[in-house]
KEKE-937434 format. One record per residue: residue number from 1; residue in one letter; chain; x, y, z of N, C-alpha, C in turn. Coordinates in nm, 3 decimals. Last residue first. Layout:
<recs>
REC     i   aa   ch        nu        nv        nw       cau       cav       caw        cu        cv        cw
REC   NUM    A    A         X         Y         Z         X         Y         Z         X         Y         Z
...
</recs>
This chain:
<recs>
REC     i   aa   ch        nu        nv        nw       cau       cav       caw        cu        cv        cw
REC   262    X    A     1.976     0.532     0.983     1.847     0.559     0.926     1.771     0.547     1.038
REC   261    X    A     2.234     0.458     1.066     2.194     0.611     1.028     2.047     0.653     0.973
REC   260    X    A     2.253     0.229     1.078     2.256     0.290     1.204     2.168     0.450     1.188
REC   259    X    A     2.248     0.146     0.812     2.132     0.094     0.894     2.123     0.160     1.026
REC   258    X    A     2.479     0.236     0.755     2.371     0.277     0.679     2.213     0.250     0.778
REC   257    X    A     2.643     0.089     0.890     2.637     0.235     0.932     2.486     0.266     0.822
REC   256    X    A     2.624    -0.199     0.789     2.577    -0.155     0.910     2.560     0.047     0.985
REC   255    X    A     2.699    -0.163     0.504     2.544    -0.161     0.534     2.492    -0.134     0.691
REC   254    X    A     2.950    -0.065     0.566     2.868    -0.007     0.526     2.744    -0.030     0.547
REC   253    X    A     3.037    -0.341     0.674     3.032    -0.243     0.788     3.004    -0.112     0.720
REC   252    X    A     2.984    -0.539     0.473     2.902    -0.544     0.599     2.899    -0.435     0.719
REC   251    X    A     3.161    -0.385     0.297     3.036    -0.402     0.283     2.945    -0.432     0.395
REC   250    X    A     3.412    -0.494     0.458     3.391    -0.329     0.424     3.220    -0.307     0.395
REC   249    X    A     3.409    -0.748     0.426     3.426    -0.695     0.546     3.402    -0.532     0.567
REC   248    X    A     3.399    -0.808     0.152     3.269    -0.842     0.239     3.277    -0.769     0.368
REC   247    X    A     3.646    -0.700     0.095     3.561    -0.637     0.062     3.396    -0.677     0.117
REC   246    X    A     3.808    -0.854     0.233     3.844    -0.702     0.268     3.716    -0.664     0.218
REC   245    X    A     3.747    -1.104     0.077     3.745    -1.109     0.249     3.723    -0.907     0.320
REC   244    X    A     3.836    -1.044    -0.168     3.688    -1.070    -0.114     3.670    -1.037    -0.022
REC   243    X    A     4.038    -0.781    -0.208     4.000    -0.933    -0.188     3.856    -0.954    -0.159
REC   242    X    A     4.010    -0.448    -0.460     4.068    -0.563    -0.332     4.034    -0.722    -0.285
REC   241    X    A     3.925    -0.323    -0.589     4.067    -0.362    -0.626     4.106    -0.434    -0.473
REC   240    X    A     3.643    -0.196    -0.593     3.801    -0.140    -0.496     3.913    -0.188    -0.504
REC   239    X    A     3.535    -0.350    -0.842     3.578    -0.163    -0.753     3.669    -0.118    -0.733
REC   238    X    A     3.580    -0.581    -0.699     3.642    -0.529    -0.858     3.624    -0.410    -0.821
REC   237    X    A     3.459    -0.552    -0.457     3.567    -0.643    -0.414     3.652    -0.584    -0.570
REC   236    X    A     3.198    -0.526    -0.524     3.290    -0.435    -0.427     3.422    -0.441    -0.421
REC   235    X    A     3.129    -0.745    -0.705     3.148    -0.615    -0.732     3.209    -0.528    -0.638
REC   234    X    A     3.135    -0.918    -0.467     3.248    -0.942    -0.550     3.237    -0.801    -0.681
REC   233    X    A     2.949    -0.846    -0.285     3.066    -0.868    -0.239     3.129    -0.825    -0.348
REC   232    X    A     2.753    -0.897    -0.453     2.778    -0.778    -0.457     2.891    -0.756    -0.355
REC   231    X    A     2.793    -1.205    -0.472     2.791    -1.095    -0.629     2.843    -0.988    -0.574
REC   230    X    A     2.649    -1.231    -0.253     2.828    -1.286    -0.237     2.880    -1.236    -0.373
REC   229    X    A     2.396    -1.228    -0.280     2.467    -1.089    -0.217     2.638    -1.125    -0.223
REC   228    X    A     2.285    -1.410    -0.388     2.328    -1.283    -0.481     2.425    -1.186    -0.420
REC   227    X    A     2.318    -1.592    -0.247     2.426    -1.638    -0.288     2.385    -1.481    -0.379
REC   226    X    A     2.147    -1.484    -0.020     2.243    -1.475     0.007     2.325    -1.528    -0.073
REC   225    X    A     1.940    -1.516    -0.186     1.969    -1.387    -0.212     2.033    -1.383    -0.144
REC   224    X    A     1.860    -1.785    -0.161     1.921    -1.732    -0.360     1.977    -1.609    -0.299
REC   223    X    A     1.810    -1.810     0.103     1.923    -1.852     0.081     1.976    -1.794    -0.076
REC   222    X    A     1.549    -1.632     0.102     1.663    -1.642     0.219     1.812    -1.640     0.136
REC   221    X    A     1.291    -1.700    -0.011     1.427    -1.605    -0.109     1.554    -1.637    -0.004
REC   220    X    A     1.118    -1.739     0.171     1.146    -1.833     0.087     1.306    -1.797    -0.010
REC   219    X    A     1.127    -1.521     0.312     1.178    -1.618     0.353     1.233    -1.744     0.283
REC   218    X    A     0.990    -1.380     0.140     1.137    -1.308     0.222     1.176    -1.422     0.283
REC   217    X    A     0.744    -1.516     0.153     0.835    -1.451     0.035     0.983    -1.441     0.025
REC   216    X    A     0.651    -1.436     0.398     0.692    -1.576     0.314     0.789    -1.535     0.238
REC   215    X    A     0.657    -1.121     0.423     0.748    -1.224     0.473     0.779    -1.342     0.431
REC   214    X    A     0.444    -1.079     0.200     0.621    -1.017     0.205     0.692    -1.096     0.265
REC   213    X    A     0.224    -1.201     0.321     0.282    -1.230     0.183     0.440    -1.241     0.133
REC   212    X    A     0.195    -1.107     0.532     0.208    -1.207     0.509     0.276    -1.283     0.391
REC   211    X    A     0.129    -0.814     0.398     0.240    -0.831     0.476     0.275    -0.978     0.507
REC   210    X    A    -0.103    -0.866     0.267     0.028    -0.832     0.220     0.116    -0.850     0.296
REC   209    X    A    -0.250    -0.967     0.501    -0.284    -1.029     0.387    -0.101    -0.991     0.262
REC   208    X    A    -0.251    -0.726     0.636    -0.250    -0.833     0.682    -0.216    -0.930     0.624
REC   207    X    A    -0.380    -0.509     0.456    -0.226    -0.480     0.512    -0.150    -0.653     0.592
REC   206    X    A    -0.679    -0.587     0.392    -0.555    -0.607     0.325    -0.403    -0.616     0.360
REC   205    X    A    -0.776    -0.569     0.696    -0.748    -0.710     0.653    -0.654    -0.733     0.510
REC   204    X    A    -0.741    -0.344     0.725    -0.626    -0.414     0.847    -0.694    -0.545     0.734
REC   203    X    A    -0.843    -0.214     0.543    -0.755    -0.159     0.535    -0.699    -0.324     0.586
REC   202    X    A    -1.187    -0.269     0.622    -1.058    -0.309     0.456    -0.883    -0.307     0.466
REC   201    X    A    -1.167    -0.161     0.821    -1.142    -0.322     0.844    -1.072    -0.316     0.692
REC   200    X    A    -1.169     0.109     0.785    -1.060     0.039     0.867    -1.047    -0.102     0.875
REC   199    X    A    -1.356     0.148     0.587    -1.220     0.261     0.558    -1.126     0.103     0.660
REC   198    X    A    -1.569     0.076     0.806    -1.547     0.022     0.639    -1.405     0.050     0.616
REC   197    X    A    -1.531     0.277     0.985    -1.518     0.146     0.987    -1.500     0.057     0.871
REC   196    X    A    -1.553     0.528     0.839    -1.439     0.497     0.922    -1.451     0.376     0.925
REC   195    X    A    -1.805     0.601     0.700    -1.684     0.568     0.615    -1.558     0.500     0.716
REC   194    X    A    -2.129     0.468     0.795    -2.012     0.558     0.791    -1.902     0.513     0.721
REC   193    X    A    -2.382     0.512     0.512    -2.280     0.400     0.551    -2.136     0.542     0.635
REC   192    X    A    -2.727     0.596     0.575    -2.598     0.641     0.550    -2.514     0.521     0.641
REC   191    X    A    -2.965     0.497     0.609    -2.975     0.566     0.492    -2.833     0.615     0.464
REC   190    X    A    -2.853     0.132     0.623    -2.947     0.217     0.654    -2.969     0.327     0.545
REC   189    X    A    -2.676    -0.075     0.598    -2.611     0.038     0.708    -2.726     0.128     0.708
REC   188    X    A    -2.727    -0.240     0.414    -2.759    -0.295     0.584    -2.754    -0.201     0.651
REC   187    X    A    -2.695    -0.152     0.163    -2.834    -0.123     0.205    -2.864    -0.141     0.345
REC   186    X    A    -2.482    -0.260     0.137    -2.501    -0.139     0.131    -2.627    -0.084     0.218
REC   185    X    A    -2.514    -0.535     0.132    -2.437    -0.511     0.193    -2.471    -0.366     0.211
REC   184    X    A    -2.664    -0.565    -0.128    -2.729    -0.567     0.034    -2.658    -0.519     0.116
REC   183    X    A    -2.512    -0.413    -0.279    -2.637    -0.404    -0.266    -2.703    -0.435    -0.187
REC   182    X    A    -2.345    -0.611    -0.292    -2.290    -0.517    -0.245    -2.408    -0.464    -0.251
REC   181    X    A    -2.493    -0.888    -0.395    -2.421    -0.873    -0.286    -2.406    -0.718    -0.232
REC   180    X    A    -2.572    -0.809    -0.645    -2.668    -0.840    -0.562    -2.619    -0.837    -0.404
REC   179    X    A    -2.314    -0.497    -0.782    -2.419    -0.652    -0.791    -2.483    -0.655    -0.650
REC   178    X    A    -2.293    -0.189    -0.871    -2.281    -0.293    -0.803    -2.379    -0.426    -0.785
REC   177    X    A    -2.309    -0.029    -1.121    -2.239    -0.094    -1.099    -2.231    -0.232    -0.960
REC   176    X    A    -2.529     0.162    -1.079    -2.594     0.010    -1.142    -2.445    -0.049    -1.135
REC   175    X    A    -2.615     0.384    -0.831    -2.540     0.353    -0.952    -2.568     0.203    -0.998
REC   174    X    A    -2.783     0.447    -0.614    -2.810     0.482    -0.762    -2.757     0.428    -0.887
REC   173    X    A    -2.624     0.354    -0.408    -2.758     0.255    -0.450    -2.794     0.274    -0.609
REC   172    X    A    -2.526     0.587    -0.348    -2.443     0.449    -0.388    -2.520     0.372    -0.473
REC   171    X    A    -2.761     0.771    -0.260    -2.663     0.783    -0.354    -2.509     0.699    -0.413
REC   170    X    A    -2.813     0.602    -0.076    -2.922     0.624    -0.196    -2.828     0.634    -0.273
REC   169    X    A    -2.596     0.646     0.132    -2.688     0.506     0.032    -2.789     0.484    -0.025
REC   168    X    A    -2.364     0.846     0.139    -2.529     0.841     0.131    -2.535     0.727     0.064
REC   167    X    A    -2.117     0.835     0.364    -2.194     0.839     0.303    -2.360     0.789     0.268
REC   166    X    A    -2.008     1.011     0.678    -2.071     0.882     0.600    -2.079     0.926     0.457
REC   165    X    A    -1.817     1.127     0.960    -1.855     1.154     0.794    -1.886     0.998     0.726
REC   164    X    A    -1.976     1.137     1.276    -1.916     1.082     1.197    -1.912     1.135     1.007
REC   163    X    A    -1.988     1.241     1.574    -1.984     1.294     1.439    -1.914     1.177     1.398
REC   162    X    A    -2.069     1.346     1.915    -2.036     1.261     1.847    -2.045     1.299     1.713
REC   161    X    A    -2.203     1.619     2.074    -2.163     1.469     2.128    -2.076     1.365     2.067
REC   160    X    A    -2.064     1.928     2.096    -2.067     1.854     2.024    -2.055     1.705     2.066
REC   159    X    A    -2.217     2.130     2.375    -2.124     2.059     2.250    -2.153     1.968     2.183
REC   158    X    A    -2.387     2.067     2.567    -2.248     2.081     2.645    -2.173     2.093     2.515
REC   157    X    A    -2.646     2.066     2.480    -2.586     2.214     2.519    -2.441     2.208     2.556
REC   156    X    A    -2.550     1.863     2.222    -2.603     1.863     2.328    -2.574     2.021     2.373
REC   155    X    A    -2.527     1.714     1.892    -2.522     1.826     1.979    -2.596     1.852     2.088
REC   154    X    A    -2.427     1.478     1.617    -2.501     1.513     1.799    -2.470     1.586     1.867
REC   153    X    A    -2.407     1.450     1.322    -2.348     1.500     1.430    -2.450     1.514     1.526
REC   152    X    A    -2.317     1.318     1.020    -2.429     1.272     1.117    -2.366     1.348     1.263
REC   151    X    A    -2.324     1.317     0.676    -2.277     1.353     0.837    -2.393     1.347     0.888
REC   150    X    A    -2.225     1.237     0.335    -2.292     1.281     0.386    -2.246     1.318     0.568
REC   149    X    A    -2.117     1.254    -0.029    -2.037     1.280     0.143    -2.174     1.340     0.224
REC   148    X    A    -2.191     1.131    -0.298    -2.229     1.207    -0.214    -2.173     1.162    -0.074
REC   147    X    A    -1.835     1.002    -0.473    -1.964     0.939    -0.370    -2.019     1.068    -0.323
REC   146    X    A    -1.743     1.099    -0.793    -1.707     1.110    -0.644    -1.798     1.041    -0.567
REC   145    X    A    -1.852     0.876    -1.073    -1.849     1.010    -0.989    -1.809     1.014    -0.846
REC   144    X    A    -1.702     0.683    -1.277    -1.818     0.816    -1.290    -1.820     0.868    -1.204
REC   143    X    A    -1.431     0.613    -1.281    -1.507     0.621    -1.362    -1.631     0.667    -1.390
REC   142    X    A    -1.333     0.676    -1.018    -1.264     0.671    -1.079    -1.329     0.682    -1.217
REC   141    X    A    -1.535     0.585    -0.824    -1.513     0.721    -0.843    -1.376     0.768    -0.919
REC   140    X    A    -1.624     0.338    -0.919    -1.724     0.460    -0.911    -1.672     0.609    -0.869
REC   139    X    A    -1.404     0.184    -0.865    -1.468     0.215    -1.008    -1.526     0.307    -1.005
REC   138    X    A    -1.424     0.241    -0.599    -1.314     0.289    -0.660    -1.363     0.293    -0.774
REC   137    X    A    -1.619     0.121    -0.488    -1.609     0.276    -0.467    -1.547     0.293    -0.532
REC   136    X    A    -1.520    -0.143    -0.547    -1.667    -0.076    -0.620    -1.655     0.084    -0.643
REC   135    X    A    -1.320    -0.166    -0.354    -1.348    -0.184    -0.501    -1.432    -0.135    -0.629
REC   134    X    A    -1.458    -0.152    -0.149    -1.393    -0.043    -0.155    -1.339    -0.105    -0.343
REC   133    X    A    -1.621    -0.367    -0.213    -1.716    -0.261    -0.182    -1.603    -0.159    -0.247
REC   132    X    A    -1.492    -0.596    -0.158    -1.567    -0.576    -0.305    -1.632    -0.476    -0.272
REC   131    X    A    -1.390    -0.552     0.124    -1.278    -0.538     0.048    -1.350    -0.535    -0.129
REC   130    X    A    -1.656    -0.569     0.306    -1.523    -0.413     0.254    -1.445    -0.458     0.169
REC   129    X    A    -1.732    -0.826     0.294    -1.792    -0.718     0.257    -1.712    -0.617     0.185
REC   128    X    A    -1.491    -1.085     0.280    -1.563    -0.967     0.351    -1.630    -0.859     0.259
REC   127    X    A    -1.463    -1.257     0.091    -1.539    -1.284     0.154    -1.594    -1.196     0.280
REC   126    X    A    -1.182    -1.212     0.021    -1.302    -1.132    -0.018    -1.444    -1.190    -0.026
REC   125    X    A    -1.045    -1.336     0.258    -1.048    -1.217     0.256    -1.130    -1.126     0.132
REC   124    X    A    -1.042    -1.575     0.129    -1.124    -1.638     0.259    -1.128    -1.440     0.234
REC   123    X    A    -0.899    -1.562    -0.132    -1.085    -1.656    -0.159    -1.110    -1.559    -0.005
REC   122    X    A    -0.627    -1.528     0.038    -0.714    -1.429    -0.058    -0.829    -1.432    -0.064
REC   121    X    A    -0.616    -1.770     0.114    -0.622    -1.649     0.217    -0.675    -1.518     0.172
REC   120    X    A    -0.582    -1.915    -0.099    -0.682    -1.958     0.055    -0.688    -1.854     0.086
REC   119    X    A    -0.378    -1.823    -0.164    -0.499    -1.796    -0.260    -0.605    -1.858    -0.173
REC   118    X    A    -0.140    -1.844     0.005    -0.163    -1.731    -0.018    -0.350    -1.699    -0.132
REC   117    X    A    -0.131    -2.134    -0.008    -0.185    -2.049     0.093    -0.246    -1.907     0.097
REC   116    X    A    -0.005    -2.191    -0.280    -0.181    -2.210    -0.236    -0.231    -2.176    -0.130
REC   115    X    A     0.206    -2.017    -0.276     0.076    -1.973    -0.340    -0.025    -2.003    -0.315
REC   114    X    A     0.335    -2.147    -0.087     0.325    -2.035    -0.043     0.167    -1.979    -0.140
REC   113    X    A     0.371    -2.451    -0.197     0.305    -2.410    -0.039     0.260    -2.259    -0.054
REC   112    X    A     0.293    -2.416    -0.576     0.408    -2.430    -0.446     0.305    -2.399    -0.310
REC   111    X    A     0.365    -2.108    -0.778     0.281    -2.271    -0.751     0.353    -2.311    -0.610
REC   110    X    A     0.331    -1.848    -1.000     0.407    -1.881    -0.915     0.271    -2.047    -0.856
REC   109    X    A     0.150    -1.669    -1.207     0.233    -1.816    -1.242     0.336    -1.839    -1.127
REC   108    X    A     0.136    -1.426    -1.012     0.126    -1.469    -1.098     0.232    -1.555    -1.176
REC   107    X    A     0.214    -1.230    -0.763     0.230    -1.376    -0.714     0.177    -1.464    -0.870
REC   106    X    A     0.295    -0.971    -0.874     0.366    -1.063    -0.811     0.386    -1.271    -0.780
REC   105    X    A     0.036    -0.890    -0.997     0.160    -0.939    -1.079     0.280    -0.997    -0.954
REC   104    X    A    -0.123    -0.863    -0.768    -0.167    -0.989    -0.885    -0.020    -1.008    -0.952
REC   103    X    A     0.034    -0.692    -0.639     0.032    -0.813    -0.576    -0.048    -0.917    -0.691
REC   102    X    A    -0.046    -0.456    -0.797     0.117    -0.514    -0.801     0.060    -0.657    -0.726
REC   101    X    A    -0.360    -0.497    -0.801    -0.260    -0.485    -0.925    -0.133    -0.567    -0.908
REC   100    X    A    -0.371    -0.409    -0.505    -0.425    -0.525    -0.558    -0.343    -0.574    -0.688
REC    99    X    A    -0.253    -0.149    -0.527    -0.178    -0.290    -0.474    -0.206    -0.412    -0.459
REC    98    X    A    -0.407     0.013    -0.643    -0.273    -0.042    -0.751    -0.242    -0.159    -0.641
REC    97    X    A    -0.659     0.004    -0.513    -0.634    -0.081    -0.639    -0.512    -0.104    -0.697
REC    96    X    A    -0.564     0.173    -0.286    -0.568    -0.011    -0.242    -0.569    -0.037    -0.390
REC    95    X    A    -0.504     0.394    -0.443    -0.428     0.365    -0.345    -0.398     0.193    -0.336
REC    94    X    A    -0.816     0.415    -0.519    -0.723     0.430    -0.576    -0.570     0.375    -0.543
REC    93    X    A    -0.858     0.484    -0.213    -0.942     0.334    -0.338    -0.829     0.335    -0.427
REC    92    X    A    -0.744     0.735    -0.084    -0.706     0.581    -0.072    -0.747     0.450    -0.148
REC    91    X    A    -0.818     0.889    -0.306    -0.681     0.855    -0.316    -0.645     0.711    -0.254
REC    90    X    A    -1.057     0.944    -0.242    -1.013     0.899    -0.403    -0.905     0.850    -0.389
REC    89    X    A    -1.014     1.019     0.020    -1.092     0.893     0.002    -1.051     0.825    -0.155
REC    88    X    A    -0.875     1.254     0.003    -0.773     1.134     0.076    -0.879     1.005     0.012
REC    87    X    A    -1.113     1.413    -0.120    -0.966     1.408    -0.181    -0.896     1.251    -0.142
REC    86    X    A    -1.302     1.425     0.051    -1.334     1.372    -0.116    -1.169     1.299    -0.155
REC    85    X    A    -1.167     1.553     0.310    -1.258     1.397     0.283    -1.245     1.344     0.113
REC    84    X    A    -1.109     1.820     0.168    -1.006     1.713     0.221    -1.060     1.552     0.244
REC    83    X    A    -1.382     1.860     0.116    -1.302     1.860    -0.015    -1.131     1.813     0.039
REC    82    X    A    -1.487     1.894     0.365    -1.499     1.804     0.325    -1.434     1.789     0.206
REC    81    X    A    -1.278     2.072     0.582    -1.303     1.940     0.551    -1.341     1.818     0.450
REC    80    X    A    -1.183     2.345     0.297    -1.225     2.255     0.422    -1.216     2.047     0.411
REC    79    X    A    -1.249     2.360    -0.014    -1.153     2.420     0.079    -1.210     2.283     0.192
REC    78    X    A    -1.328     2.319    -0.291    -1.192     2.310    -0.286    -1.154     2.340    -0.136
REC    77    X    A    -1.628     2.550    -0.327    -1.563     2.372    -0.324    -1.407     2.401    -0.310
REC    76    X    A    -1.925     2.600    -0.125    -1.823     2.611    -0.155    -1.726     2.561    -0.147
REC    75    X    A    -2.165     2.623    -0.087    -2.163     2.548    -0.189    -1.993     2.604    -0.228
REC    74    X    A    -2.259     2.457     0.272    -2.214     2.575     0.194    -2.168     2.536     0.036
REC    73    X    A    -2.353     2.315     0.426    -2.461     2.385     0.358    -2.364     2.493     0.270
REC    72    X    A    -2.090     2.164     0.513    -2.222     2.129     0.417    -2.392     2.201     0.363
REC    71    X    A    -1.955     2.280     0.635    -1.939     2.297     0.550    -2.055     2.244     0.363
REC    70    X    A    -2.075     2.327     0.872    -2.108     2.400     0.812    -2.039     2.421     0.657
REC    69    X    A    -2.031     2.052     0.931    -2.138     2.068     0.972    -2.146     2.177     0.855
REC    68    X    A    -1.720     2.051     0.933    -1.784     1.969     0.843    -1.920     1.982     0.850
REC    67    X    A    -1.681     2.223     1.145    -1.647     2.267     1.052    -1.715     2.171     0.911
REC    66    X    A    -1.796     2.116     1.313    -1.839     2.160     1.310    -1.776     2.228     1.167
REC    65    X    A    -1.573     1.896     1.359    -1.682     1.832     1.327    -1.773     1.952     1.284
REC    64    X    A    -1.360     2.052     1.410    -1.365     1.984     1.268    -1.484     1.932     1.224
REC    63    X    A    -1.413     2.096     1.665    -1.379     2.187     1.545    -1.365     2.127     1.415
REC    62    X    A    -1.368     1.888     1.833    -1.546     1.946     1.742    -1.504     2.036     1.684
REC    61    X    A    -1.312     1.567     1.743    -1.241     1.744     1.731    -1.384     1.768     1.689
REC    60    X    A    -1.370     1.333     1.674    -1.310     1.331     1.817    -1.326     1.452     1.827
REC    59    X    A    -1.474     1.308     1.388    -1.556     1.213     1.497    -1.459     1.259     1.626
REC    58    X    A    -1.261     1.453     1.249    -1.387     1.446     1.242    -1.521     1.434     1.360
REC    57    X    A    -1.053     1.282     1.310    -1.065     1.429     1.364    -1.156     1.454     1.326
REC    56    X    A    -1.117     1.059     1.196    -1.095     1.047     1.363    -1.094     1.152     1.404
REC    55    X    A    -1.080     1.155     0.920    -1.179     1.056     1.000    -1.171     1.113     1.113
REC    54    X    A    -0.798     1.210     0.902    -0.882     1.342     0.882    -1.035     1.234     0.942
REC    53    X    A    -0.656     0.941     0.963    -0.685     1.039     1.070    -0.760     1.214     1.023
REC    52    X    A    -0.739     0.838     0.733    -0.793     0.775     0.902    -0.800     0.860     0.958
REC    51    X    A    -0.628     0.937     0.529    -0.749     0.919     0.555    -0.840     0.922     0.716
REC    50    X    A    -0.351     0.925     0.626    -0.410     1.019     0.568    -0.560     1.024     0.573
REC    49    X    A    -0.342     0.609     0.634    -0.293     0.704     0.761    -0.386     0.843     0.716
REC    48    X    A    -0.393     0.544     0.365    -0.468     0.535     0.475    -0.466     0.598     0.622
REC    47    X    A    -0.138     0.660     0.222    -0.289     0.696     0.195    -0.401     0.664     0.315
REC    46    X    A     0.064     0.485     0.370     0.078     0.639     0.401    -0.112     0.728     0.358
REC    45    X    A    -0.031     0.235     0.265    -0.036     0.279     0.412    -0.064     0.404     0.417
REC    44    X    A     0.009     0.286     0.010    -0.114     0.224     0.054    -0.151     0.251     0.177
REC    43    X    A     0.277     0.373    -0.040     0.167     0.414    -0.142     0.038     0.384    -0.042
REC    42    X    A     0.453     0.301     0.115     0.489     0.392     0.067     0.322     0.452    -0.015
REC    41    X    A     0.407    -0.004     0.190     0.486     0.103     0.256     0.455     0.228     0.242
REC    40    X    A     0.309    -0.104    -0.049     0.229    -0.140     0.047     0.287    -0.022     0.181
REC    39    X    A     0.555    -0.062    -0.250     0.359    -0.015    -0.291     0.283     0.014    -0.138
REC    38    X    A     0.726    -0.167    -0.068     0.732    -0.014    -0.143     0.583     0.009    -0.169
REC    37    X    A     0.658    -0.445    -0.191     0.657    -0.358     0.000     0.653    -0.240    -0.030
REC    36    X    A     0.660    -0.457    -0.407     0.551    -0.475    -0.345     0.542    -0.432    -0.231
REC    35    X    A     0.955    -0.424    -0.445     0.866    -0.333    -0.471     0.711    -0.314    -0.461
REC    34    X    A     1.042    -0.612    -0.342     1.109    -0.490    -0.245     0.981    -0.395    -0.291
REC    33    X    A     1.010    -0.811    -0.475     0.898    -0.845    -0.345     0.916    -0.689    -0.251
REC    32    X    A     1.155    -0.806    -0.646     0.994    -0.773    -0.704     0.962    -0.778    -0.574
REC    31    X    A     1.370    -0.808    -0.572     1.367    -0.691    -0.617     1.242    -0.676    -0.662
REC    30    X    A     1.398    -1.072    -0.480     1.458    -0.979    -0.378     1.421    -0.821    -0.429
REC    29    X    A     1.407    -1.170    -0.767     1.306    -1.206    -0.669     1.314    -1.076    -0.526
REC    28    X    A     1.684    -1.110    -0.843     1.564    -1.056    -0.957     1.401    -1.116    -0.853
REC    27    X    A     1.814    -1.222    -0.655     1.845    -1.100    -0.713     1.659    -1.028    -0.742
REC    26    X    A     1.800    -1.489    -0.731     1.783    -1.437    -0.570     1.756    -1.304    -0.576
REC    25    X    A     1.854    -1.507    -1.015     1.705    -1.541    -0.928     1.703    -1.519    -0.824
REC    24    X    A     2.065    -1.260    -1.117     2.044    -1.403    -1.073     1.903    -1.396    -0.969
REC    23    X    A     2.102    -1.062    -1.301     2.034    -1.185    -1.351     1.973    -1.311    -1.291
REC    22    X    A     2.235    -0.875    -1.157     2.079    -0.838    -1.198     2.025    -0.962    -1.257
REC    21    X    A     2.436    -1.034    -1.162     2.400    -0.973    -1.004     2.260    -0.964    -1.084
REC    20    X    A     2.553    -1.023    -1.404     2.543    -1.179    -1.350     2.458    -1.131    -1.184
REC    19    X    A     2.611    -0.783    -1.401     2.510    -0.849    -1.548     2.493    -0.973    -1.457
REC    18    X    A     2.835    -0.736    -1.269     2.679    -0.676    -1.206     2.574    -0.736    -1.293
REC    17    X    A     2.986    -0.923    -1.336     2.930    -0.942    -1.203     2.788    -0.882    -1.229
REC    16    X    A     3.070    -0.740    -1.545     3.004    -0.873    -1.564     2.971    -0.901    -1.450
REC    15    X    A     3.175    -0.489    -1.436     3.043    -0.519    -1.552     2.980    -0.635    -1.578
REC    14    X    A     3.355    -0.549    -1.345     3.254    -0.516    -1.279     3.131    -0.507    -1.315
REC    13    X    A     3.552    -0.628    -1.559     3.496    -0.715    -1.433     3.386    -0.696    -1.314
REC    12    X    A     3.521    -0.380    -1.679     3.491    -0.534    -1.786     3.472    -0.611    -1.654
REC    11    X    A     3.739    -0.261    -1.530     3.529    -0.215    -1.558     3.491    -0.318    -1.606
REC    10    X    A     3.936    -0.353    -1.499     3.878    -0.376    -1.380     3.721    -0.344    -1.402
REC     9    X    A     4.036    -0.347    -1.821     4.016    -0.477    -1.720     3.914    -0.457    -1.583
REC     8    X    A     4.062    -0.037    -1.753     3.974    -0.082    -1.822     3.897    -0.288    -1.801
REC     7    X    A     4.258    -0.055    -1.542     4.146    -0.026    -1.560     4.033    -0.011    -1.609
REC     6    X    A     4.474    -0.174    -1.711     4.412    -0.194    -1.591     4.309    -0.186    -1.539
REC     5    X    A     4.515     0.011    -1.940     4.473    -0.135    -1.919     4.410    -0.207    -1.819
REC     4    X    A     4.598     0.264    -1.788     4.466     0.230    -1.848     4.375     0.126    -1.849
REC     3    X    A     4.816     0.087    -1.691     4.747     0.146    -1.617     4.600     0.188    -1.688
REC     2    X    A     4.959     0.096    -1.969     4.994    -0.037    -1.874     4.842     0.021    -1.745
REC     1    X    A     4.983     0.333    -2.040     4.908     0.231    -2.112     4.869     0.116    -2.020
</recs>
């Protein structure tokens, strides 16, 4: 009985820490900014890596370039290059809109140095072209249709000179979603916009823009989430039935093998 008791005592104490761990503002901040990195880590990057480099093998690999050559007279869908183009491109718009999304809900009703910097920096970054474009693309191929995938390749007797995969700016132009701006913007690149450069400044000026973000952030949190972490001391510490001191000392040399091992 005497030992049950005990243990039952020791869950009731671990239970309240951890209610007092998930509650506290170092905590509950340390865990929205983990998951904006996660978006930006895990979702946004990895999509653009994906992209970039079926791009770059495009424009460097004449096997690919030629393969995208002949894949365009052919009416056959799901395979090759370009139904790998269609694919990564939906994915990366798609991709950048949820992290537009999470980063609206992040920094919403927040005030202070960090926000008004952070909304300077925002205003000044869609003030580029690419970032209300790849926006656009995204409505447009989320809500009515893939973009016509067009190419541009140079062949000399020595091979293949150069290739890029573009699209068609007629076939952008067609749609009535975009305003007066993106409409010129569109229209500057001629009869075809390539996709790599567009694809790459959007990218480095969002990833720039987030990652700035994360760190403030991470900085500003410093000190709440070193008084959360003295919580998860003290859940370690009801656990294991031992002192603080034993149990910060065990915790710091878990997280350090954890960190070795990754």
């Amino acid at each position: 009985m005497t030992g049950g008791s005990s243990g039952e005592s020791r869950r009731d104490a671990v239970t309240a820490i951890q209610q007092r761990l998930r509650t506290h503002p170092g905590y509950v901040e340390h865990m929205r900014i983990r998951a904006f990195a996660t978006t930006l880590a895990e979702v946004f990057e990895p999509n653009y890596l994906e992209l970039a480099g079926l791009l770059d093998s495009v424009a460097v690999d004449s096997d690919a370039a030629i393969e995208m050559l002949n894949g365009m007279s052919s009416n056959i869908l799901g395979s090759g290059v370009i139904s790998r183009i269609n694919r990564h491109l939906h994915n990366y718009v798609a991709a950048a809109s949820t992290l537009v999304d999470h980063a609206r809900r992040l920094t919403k009703g927040r005030d202070g140095s960090i926000a008004d910097e952070y909304a300077r920096r925002r205003d000044a970054l869609l003030s580029s072209p690419e970032i209300p474009f790849i926006n656009g693309l995204r409505n447009l191929s989320l809500h009515h249709s893939l973009p016509v995938l067009a190419y541009t390749v140079r062949v000399t007797p020595a091979g293949v000179e150069s290739s890029e995969a573009e699209l068609s700016v007629s076939d952008l132009l067609d749609s009535d979603r975009w305003n007066v701006q993106m409409r010129d913007f569109i229209s500057s690149h001629g009869k075809r916009m390539a996709i790599r450069p567009v694809v790459r400044r959007h990218r480095d000026l969002v990833f720039a823009l987030s990652s700035w973000l994360i760190e403030k952030l991470q900085i500003a949190n410093r000190s709440a989430l070193e008084e959360a972490n003295e919580l998860v001391v003290a859940v370690n510490a009801a656990m294991m039935g031992v002192d603080l001191d034993t149990a910060r000392r065990r915790t710091a040399e878990e997280s350090m093998r954890r960190t070795t091992i990754q």
